[in-house]
C-alpha positions in Angstrom: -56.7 -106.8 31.3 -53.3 -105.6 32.7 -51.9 -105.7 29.3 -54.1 -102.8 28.4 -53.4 -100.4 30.9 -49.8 -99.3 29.4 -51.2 -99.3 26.2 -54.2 -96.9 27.2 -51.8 -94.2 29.3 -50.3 -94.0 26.5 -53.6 -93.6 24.0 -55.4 -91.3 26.2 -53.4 -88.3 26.0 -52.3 -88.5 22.2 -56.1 -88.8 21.9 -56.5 -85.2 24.1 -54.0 -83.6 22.4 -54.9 -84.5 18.9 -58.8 -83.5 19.5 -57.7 -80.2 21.2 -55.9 -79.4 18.2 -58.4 -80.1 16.0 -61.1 -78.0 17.9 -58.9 -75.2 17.6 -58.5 -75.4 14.4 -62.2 -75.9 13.4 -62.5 -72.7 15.8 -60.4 -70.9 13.7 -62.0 -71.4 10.0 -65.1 -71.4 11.4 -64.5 -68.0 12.8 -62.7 -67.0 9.2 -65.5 -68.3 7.4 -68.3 -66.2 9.7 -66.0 -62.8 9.3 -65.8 -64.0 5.5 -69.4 -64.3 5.3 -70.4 -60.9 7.0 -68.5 -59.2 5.0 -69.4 -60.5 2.0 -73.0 -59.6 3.0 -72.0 -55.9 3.8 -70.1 -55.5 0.3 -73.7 -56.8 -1.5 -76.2 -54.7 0.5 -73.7 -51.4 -0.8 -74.0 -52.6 -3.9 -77.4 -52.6 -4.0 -77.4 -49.3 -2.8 -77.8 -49.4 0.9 -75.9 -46.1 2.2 -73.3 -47.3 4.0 -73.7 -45.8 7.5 -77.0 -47.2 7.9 -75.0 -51.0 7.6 -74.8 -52.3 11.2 -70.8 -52.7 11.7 -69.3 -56.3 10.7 -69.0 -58.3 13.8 -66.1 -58.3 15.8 -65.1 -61.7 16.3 -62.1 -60.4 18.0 -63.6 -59.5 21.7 -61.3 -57.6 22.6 -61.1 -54.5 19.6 -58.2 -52.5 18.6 -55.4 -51.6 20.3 -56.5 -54.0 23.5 -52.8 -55.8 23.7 -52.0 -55.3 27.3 -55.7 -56.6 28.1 -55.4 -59.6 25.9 -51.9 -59.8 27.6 -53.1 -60.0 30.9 -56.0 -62.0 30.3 -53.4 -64.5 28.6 -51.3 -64.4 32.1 -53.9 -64.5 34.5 -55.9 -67.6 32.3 -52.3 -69.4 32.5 -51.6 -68.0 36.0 -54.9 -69.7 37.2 -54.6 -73.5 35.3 -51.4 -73.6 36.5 -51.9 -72.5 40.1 -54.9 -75.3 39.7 -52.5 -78.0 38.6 -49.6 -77.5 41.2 -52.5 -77.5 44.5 -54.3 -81.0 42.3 -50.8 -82.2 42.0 -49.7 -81.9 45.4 -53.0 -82.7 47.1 -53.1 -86.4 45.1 -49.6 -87.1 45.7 -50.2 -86.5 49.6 -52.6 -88.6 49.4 -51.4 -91.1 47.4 -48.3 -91.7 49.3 -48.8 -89.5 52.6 -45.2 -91.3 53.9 -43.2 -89.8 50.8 -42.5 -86.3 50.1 -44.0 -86.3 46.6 -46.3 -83.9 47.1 -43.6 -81.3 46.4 -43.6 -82.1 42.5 -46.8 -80.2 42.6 -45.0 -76.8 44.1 -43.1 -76.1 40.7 -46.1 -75.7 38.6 -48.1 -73.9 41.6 -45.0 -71.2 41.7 -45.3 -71.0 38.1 -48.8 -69.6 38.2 -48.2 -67.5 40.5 -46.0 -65.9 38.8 -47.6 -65.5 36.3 -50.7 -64.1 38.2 -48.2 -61.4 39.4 -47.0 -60.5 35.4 -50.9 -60.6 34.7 -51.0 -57.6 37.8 -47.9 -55.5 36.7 -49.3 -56.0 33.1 -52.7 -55.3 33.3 -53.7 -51.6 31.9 -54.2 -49.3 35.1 -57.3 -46.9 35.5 -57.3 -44.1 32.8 -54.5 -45.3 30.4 -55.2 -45.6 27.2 -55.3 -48.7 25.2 -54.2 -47.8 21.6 -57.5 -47.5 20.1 -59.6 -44.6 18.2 -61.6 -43.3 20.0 -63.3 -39.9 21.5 -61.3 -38.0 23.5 -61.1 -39.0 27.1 -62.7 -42.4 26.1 -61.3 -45.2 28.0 -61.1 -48.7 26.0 -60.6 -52.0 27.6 
């Protein structure tokens, strides 16, 4: 049974990695194929002879619209900010446990840093009250 242990630290990640890669890319062409489809569906109800206006607008599959890149930015940062905040305190708190005599707790501090910092770049980036984010819009409209 010992002989198996190497073997599986090594399988189990390779086995993470390869399945979070392939949900992302199902994600993607699935969410190709929806857009794909709606669209479709809008250019055969105008041929038909449906007035255009009266269409519903094609789904944005993109939550966050036009001309949202500092949100998306900022989301990006504070999302990565936050996992990596999580890892550095999980880190440290096994490794104190673990081996409270040793100092290895500290290997957790580097990753815990690095969210933070990027928590911080998430603040400085994030779109302050009453700028404008790019988009079209009506006048005075505020789009986040």
């Amino acid at each position: 049974m010992r002989d198996v242990y190497p073997l599986m630290t090594l399988i189990i990640p390779i086995i993470a990695v390869a399945g979070g890669m392939t949900l992302a890319i199902v994600r993607i062409f699935t969410q190709a194929r929806l857009e794909e489809l709606a669209r479709k569906e809008r250019i055969a109800a105008i041929e038909r002879g449906v007035d255009p206006e009266k269409l519903p607008p094609v789904p944005a599959l993109d939550h966050y619209g036009l001309g949202s890149s500092r949100i998306r930015r900022a989301h990006g940062l504070l999302i990565g900010g936050l996992i990596l905040l999580a890892i550095g305190l999980g880190v440290s708190v096994v490794f104190a446990f673990v081996e409270p005599d040793k100092s290895n707790w500290i290997a957790g501090v580097v990753p815990g840093f690095v969210g933070v910092a990027l928590l911080i770049s998430s603040r400085i980036v994030w779109p302050k009250e009453g700028e404008r984010s790019g988009a079209a819009g009506k006048p005075g409209e505020t789009r986040y």
